[in-house]
C-alpha positions in Angstrom: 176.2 55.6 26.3 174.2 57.4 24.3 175.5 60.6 22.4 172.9 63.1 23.5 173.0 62.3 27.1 175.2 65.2 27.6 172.6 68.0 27.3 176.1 70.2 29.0 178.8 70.0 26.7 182.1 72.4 27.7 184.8 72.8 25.2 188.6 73.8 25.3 189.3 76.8 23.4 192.5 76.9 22.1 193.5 73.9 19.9 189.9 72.6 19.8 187.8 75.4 18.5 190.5 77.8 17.4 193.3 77.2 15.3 196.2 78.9 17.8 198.4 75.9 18.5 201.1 76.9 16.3 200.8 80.4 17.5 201.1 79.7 20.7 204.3 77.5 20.4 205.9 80.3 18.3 204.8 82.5 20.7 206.2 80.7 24.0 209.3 80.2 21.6 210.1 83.7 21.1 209.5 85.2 25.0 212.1 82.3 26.1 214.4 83.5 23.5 213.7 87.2 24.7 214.7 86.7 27.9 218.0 84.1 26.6 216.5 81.0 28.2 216.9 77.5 26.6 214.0 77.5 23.8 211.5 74.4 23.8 211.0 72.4 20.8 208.1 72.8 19.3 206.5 69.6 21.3 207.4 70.7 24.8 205.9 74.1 23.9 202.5 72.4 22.8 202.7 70.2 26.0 201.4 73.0 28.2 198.9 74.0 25.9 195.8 74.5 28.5 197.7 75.4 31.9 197.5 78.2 33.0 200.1 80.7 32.5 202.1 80.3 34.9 201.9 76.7 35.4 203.0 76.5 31.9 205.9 78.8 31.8 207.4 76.6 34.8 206.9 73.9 32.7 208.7 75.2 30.0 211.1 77.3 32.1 211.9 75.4 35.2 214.8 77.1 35.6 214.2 80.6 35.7 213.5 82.2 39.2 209.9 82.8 40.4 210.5 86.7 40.3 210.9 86.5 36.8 207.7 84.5 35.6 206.2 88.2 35.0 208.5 89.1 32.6 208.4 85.4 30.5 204.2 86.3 30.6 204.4 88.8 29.3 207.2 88.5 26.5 205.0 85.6 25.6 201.7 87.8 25.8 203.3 90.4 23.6 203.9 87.8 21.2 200.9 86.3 20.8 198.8 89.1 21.3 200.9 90.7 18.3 198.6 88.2 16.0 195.9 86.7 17.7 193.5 89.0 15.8 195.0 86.6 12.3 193.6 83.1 14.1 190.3 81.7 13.1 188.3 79.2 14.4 188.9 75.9 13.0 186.5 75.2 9.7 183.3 74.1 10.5 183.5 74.7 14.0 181.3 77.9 14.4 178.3 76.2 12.4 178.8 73.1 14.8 178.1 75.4 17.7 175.0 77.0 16.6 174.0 73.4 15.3 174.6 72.3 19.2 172.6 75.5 20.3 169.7 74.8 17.8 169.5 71.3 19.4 168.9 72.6 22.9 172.5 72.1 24.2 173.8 74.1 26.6 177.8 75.1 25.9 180.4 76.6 27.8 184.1 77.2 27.6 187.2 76.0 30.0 190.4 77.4 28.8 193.6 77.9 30.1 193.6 81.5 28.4 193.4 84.3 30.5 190.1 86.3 30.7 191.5 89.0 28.4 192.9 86.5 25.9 189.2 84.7 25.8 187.2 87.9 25.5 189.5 88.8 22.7 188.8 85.6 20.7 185.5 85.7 21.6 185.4 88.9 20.2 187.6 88.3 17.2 185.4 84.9 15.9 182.4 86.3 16.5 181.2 84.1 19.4 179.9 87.1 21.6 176.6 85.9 23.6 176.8 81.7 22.3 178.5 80.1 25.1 176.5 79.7 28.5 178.9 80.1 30.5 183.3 80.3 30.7 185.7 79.7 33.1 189.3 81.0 32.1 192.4 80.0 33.9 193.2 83.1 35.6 190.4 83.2 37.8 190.2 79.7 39.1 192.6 76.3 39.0 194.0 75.4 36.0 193.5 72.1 34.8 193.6 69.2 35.3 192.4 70.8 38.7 188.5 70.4 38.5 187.7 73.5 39.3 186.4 75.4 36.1 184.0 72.2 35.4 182.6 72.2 38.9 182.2 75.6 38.6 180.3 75.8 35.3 178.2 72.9 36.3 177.3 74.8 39.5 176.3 78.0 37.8 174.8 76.2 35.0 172.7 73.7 37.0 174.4 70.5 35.7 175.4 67.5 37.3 178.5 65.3 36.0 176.7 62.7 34.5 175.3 65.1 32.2 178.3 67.3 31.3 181.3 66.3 28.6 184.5 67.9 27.9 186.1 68.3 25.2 189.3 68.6 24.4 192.7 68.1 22.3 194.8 68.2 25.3 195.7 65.6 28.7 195.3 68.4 30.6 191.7 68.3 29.6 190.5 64.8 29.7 192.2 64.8 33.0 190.3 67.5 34.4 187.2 66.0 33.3 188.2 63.2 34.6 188.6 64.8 38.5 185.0 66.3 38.0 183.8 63.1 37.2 182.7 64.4 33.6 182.6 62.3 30.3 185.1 63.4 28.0 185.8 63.7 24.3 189.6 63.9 22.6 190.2 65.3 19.5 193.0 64.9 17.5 194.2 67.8 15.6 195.1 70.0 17.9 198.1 70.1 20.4 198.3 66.6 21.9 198.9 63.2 19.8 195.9 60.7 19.5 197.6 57.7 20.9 198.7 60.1 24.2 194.5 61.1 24.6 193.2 57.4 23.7 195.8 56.3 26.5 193.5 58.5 28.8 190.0 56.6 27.7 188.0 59.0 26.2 184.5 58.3 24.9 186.5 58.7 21.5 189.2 60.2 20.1 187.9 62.4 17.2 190.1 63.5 14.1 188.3 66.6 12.7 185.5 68.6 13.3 183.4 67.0 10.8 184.2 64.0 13.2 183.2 66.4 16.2 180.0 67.6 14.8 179.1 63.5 13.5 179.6 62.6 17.2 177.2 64.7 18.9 174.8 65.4 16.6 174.6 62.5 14.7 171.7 59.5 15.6 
């Protein structure tokens, strides 16, 4: 396959573009220590890296009642809203972009942050007015439902065949996978690259300058 045959190329935010996974793991550490639950190692916490909210807070707090998910969300969102505006994209990442913009790509964003969380990234890395199009988790499934790449293909005007994700989580290879979308792993952020090769990507990728070699490279 060739590596430009995906003129619609949606990325994963957190862990992928931006640098946030430790963050986020200190951050879903913390709001299960504020409300005295058990606190997940740091593994489990990177895990749900990509749900939604509130499907990751049941994952990483099964046993707190259902009544009490608003308080975990927003202990956690306290947390890591405290120092989101200190995370940067990931070296390299925000030339890649323009470099896939120049080329005649068209980009887009599926992340299991919510809308306020992606706006304030967006925001914060200077990003405003790049991406296409974005789906965020709070106002649609969360993956691995397919639902924010069917979406963005629909608005966009893409079929599967021509749309890749990419991703450093399961949660995103398997969504592509559902939408019937190629997808591309990378390595350094929250999930481990044997767990993502397991999941036949069209690579596993270990850095951005890996990334940016893989799509724009001939």
């Amino acid at each position: 396959m060739k590596r430009d045959a995906h003129p619609l190329l949606v990325f994963d935010w957190d862990g992928t573009l931006m640098d946030s996974t430790a963050a986020i793991v200190r951050a879903i550490q913390s709001a299960c220590g504020d409300l005295g639950l058990p606190v997940p190692g740091a593994a489990d916490a990177a895990y749900v890296i990509g749900l939604g909210l509130h499907d990751a807070l049941r994952h990483v707090a099964p046993s707190l009642p259902a009544a009490d998910y608003p308080r975990l969300a927003a202990a956690y969102r306290s947390h890591y809203f405290a120092g989101d505006d200190r995370l940067d994209l990931f070296p390299g990442v925000l030339e890649l972009l323009h470099a896939l913009k120049d080329a005649g790509h068209a980009l887009a964003v599926a992340t299991g942050k919510s809308r306020q969380g992606l706006e304030r990234a967006l925001d914060h890395a200077a990003l405003r007015g790049l991406f296409d199009a974005t789906r965020t988790a709070d106002e649609t499934a969360s993956k691995p439902h397919p639902a924010m790449l069917v979406e963005l293909m629909a608005q966009l005007a893409y079929v599967p065949q021509q749309t890749l994700m990419i991703g450093d989580t399961t949660h995103d290879l398997h969504m592509a996978h559902n939408a019937g979308c190629g997808a591309l792993a990378v390595s350094y952020g929250a999930h481990d690259a044997s767990v993502l090769a397991a999941l036949g990507p069209l690579a596993v990728v270990d850095s951005v300058a890996e990334l940016r070699a893989f799509l724009l490279d001939t």
